[in-house]
C-alpha positions as CSV (number, residue, x, y, z in Angstrom):
1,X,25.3,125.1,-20.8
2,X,26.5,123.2,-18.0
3,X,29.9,122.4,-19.8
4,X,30.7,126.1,-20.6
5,X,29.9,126.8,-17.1
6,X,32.7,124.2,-16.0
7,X,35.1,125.4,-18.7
8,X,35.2,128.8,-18.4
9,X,38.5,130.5,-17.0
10,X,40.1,126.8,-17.0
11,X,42.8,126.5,-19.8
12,X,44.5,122.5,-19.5
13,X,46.1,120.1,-21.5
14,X,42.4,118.4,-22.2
15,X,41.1,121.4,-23.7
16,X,43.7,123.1,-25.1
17,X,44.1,123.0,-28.5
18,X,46.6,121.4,-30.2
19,X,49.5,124.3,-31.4
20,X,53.1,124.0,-32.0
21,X,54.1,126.7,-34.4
22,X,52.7,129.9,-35.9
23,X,50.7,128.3,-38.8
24,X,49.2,126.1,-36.1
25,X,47.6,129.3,-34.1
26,X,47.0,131.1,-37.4
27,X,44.8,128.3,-38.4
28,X,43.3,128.3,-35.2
29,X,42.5,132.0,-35.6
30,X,41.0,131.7,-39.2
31,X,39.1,128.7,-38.5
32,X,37.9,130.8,-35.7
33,X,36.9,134.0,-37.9
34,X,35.3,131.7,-40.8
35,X,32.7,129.7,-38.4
36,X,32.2,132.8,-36.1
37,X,33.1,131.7,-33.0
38,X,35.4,135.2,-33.3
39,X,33.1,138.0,-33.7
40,X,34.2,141.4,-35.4
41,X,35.7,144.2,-32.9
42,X,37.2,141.6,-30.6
43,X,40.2,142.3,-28.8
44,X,42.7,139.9,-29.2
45,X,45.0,140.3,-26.1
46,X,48.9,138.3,-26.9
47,X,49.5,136.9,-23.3
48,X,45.5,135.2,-23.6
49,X,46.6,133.6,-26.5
50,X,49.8,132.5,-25.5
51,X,47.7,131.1,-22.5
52,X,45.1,129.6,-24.3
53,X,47.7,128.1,-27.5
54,X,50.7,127.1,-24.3
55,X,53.0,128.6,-26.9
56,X,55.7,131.5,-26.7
57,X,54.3,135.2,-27.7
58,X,56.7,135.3,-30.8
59,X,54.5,132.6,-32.0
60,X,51.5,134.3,-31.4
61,X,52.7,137.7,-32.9
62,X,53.4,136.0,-35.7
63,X,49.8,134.4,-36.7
64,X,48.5,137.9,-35.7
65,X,50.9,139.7,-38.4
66,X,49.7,137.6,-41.0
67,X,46.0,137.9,-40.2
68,X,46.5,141.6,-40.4
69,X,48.0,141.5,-44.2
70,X,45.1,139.6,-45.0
71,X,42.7,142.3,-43.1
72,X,41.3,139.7,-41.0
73,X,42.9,141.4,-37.9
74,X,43.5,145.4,-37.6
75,X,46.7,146.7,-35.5
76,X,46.1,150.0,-33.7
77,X,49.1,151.4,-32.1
78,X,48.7,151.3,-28.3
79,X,45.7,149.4,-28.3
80,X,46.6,146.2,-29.6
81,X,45.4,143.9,-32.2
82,X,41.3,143.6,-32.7
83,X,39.3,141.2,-35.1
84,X,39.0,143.6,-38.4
85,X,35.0,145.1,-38.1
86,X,34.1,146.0,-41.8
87,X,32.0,149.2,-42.5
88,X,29.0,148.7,-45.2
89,X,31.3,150.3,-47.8
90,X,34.0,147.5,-47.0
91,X,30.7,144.9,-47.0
92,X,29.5,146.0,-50.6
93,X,32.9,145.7,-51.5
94,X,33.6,142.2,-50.5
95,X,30.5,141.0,-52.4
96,X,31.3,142.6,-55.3
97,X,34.7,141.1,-55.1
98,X,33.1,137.3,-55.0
99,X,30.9,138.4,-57.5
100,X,33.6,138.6,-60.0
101,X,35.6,135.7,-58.6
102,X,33.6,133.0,-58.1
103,X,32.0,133.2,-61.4
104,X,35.3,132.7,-62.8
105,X,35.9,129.9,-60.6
106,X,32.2,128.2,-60.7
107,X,32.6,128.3,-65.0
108,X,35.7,126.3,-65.0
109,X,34.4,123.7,-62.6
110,X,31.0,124.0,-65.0
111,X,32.9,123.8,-68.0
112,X,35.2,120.5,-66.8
113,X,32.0,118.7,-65.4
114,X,34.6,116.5,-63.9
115,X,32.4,113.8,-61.9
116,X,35.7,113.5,-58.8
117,X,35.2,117.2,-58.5
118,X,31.0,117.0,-58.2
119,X,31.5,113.7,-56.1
120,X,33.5,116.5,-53.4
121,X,30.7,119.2,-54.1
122,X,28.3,116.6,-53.2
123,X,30.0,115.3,-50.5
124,X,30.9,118.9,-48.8
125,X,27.0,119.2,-48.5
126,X,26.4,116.1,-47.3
127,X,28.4,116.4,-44.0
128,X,26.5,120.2,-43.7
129,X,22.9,118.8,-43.3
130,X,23.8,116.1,-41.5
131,X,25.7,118.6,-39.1
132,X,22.5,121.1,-39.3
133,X,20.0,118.3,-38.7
134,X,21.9,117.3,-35.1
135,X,22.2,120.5,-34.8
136,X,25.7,121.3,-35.2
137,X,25.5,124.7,-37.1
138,X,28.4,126.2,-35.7
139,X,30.2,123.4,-38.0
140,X,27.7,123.3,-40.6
141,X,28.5,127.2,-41.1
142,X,32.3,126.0,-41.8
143,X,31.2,124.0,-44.4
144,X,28.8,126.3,-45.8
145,X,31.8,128.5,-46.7
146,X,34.0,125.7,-47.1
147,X,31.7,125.1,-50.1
148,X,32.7,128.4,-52.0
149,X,36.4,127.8,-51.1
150,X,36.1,123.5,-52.2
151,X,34.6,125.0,-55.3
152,X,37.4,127.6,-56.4
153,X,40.2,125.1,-55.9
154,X,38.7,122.9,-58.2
155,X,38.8,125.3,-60.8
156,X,42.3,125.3,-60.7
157,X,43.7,128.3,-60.3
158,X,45.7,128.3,-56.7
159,X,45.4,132.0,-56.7
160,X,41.7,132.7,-57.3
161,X,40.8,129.8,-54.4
162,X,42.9,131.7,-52.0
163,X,41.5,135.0,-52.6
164,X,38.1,133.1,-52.4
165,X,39.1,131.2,-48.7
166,X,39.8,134.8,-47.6
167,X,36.9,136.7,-49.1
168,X,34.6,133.9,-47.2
169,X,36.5,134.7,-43.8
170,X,35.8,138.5,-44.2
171,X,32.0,137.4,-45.6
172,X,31.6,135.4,-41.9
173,X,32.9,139.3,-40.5
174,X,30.8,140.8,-42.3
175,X,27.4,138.8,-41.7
176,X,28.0,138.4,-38.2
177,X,27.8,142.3,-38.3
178,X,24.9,142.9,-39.9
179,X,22.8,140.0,-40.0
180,X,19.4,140.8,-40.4
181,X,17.9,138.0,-37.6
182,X,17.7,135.9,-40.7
183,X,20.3,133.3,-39.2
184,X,22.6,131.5,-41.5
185,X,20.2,130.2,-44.2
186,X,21.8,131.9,-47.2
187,X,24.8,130.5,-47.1
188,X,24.0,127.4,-48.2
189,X,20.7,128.4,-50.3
190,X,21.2,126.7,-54.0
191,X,24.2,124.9,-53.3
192,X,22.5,121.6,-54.7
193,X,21.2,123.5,-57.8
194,X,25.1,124.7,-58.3
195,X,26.2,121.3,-58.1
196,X,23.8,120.0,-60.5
197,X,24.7,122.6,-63.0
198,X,27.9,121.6,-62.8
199,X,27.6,118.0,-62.8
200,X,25.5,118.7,-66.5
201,X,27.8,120.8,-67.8
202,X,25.3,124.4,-67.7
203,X,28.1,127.1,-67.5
204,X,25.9,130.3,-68.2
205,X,23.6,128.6,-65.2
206,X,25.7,127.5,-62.9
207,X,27.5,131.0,-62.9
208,X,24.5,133.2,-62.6
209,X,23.4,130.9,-60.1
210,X,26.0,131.9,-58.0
211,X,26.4,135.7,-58.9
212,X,22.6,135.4,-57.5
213,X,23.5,133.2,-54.7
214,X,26.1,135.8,-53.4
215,X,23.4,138.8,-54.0
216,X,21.0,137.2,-52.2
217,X,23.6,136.8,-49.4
218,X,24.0,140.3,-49.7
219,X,20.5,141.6,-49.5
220,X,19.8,139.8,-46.7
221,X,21.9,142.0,-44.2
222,X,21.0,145.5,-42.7
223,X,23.8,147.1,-43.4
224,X,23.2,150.3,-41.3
225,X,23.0,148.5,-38.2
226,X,25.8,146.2,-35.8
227,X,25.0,143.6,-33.3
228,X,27.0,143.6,-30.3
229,X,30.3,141.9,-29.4
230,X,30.4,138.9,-26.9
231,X,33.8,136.8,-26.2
232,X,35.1,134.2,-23.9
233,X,38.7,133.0,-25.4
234,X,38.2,129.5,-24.3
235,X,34.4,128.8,-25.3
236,X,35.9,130.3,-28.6
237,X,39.4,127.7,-28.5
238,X,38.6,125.1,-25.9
239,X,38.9,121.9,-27.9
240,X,35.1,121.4,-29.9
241,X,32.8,118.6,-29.6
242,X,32.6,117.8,-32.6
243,X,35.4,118.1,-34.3
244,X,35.4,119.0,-38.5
């Protein structure tokens, strides 16, 4: 607590983070969205992130145009740009969505059984408890999703893991939304059993593993009701402790 107090409304060099160009503050942005330290409905003012990046507003404009064709990010005309906040329809829809792709992308990593590929499964989950055990869940929830994306690139197909990394931004939307007090649990739930039906070769398992993985992930919001929207730009881009 007593280092948020002495941070906030204080933008330096030693907690600024590190931006030179617009892929720089885009990644800032998405990393931002996936680990929810930007929460849905969020309004996200150019000149504060100009202020909080040090770089010019074309820069910033630029990040923001490309979260918005990814949906991350909504544009209203004389409002300004806002942290996209999906309705329940949007929600099922999302689920449904890595329903049908990750059980494409957790048969081919079944199917290979490749042991490099299980040695990064295994190792993705490894830095997660160690985070959640000190602690650290803001960075164990990166991982957590990180899994789901880690997973679809090694199945290969460039296109399916990047409509996977953006289906698990708009999941961390989503569940911040309408989490049902249940915290974060389900999104790592099974992970270990998916990585051992990998690692044996158990296609038909491993994939309705996961279809049941991401249903239970589902289930476990209320999607009828929102939690309400807190923000401090530079608690949500000041430098982190502990950096992934």
């Amino acid at each position: 607590m007593q280092r948020d107090k002495r941070l906030v409304g204080v933008m330096n060099d030693r907690n600024r983070p590190q931006v030179e160009d617009a892929e720089d503050a885009y990644e800032h942005l998405f990393s931002a969205i996936v680990d929810q330290r930007l929460l849905p409905g969020t309004k996200l003012t150019e000149m504060a992130l100009v202020e909080a990046f040090g770089v010019g507003r074309r820069t910033v404009a630029t990040a923001l145009q490309r979260l918005t064709w990814e949906k991350l990010v909504v544009f209203f005309p004389k409002r300004g740009a806002f942290v996209a906040a999906p309705d329940a329809e949007e929600a099922r829809q999302v689920f449904a969505a890595r329903i049908a792709v990750e059980a494409g992308t957790t048969e081919a990593v079944a199917r290979a059984a490749d042991p490099a590929a299980i040695a990064q499964l295994q190792e993705n989950i490894d830095q997660e408890n160690r985070l959640r055990e000190q602690g650290h869940i803001r960075e164990a929830i990166h991982l957590s999703g990180g899994f789901h994306v880690l997973m679809a690139e090694l199945s290969g197909n460039r296109i399916l893991a990047e409509q996977v990394r953006l289906l698990v931004a708009r999941t961390s939307l989503i569940v911040n939304l309408f989490d049902n007090q249940a915290g974060l649990a389900g999104w790592h739930d099974h992970h270990d059993d998916l990585i051992r039906h990998c690692a044996n070769g158990e296609v038909a398992a491993a994939v309705s593993l996961m279809r049941d993985h991401i249903i239970e992930l589902q289930d476990s919001l209320i999607l009828d009701r929102r939690r309400p929207v807190a923000f401090d730009m530079l608690g949500v881009f000041g430098k982190p402790e502990f950096p992934l």
